[in-house]
LOKE-434870 format. One record per residue (C-alpha): residue in three letters; residue number from 1; x, y, z. Coordinates in Angstrom, 3 decimals, padded with zeros to 6 digits. Layout:
! LOKE-434870
+------+-----+----------+----------+----------+
| code | pos |       xx |       yy |       zz |
+------+-----+----------+----------+----------+
|  ALA | NUM |        X |        Y |        Z |
...
+------+-----+----------+----------+----------+
! end
This chain:
! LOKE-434870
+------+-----+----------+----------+----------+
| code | pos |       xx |       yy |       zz |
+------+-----+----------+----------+----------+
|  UNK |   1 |  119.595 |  095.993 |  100.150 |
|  UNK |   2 |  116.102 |  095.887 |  099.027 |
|  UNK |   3 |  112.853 |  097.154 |  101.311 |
|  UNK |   4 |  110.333 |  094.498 |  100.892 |
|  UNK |   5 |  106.330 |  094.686 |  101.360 |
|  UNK |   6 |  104.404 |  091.970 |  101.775 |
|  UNK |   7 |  101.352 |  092.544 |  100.593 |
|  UNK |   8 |  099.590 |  088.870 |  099.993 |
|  UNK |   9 |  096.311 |  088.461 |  101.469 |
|  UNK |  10 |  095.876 |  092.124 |  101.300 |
|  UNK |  11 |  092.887 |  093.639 |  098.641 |
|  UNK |  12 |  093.014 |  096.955 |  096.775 |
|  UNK |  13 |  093.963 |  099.360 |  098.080 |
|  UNK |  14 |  096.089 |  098.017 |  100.915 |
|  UNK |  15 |  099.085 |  096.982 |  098.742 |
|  UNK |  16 |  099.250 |  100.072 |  096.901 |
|  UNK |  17 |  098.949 |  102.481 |  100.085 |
|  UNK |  18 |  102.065 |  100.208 |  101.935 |
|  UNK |  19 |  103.841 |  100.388 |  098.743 |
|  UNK |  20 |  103.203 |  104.058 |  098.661 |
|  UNK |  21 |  104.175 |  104.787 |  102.363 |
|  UNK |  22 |  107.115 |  102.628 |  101.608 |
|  UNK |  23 |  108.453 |  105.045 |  098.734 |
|  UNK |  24 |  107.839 |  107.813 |  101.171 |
|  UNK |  25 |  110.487 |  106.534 |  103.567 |
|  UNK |  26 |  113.254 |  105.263 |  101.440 |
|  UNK |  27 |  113.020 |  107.804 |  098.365 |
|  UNK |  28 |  115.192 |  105.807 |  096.769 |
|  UNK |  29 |  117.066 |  102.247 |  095.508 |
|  UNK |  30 |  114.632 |  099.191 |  095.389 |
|  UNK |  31 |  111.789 |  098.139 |  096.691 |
|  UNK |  32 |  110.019 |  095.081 |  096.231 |
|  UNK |  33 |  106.841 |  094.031 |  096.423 |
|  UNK |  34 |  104.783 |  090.851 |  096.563 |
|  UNK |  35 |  101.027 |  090.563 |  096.138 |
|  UNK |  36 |  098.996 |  087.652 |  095.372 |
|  UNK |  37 |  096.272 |  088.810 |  092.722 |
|  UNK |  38 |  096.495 |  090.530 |  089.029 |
|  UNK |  39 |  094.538 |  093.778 |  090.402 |
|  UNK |  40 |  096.884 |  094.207 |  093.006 |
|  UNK |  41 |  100.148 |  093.735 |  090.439 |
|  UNK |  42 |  098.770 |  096.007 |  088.154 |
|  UNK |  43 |  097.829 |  099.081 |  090.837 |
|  UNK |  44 |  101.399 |  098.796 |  092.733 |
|  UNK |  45 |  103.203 |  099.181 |  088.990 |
|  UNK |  46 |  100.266 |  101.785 |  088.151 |
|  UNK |  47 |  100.787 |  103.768 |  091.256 |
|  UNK |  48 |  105.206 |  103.463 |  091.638 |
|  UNK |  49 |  105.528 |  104.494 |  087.977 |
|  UNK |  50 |  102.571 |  107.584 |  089.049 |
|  UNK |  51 |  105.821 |  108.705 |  091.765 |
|  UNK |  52 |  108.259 |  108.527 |  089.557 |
|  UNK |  53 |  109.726 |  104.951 |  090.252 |
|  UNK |  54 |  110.886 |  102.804 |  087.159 |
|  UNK |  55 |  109.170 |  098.768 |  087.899 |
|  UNK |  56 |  112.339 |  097.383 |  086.954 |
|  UNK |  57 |  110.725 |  093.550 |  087.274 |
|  UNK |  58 |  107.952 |  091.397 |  087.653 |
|  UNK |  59 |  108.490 |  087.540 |  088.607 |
|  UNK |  60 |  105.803 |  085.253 |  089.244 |
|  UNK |  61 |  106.067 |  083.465 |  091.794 |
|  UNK |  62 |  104.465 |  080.099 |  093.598 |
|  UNK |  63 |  101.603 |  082.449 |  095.177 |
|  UNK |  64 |  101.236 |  085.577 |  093.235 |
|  UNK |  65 |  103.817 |  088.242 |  091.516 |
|  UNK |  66 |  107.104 |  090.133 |  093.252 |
|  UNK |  67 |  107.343 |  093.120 |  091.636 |
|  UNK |  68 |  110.385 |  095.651 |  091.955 |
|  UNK |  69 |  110.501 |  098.337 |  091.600 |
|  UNK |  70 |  113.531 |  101.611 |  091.672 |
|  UNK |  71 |  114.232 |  104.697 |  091.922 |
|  UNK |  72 |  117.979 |  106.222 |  090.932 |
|  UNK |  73 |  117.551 |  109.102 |  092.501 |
+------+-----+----------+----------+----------+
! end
């Protein structure tokens, strides 16, 4: 099952620091996250790919972007 952060609403650097507390506490799988500007899509893949994590997708969506992203192991 997937962790999910909500991060719309949210400016820089709020979605990257709950993304990054996120990957702290579940080290591994996939997490995904949705934010609602380009700045904030482009730090979250920035800073998950900066620890290791592979962004594995990026949807648009109605509001914004869900990104996910994963981690093997």
């Amino acid at each position: 099952m997937s962790n999910i952060v909500d991060a719309r609403g949210l400016s820089c650097p709020q979605p990257v620091i709950m993304t990054l507390n996120t990957i702290k506490k579940v080290k591994k799988g996939d997490i995904v996250i949705v934010v609602d500007t380009d700045t904030a899509k482009e730090n979250v893949s920035r800073a998950a790919k900066a620890q290791g994590w592979e962004v594995a997708d990026i949807q648009p969506e109605e509001d914004g972007y869900s990104i996910t992203i994963r981690k093997e192991s």
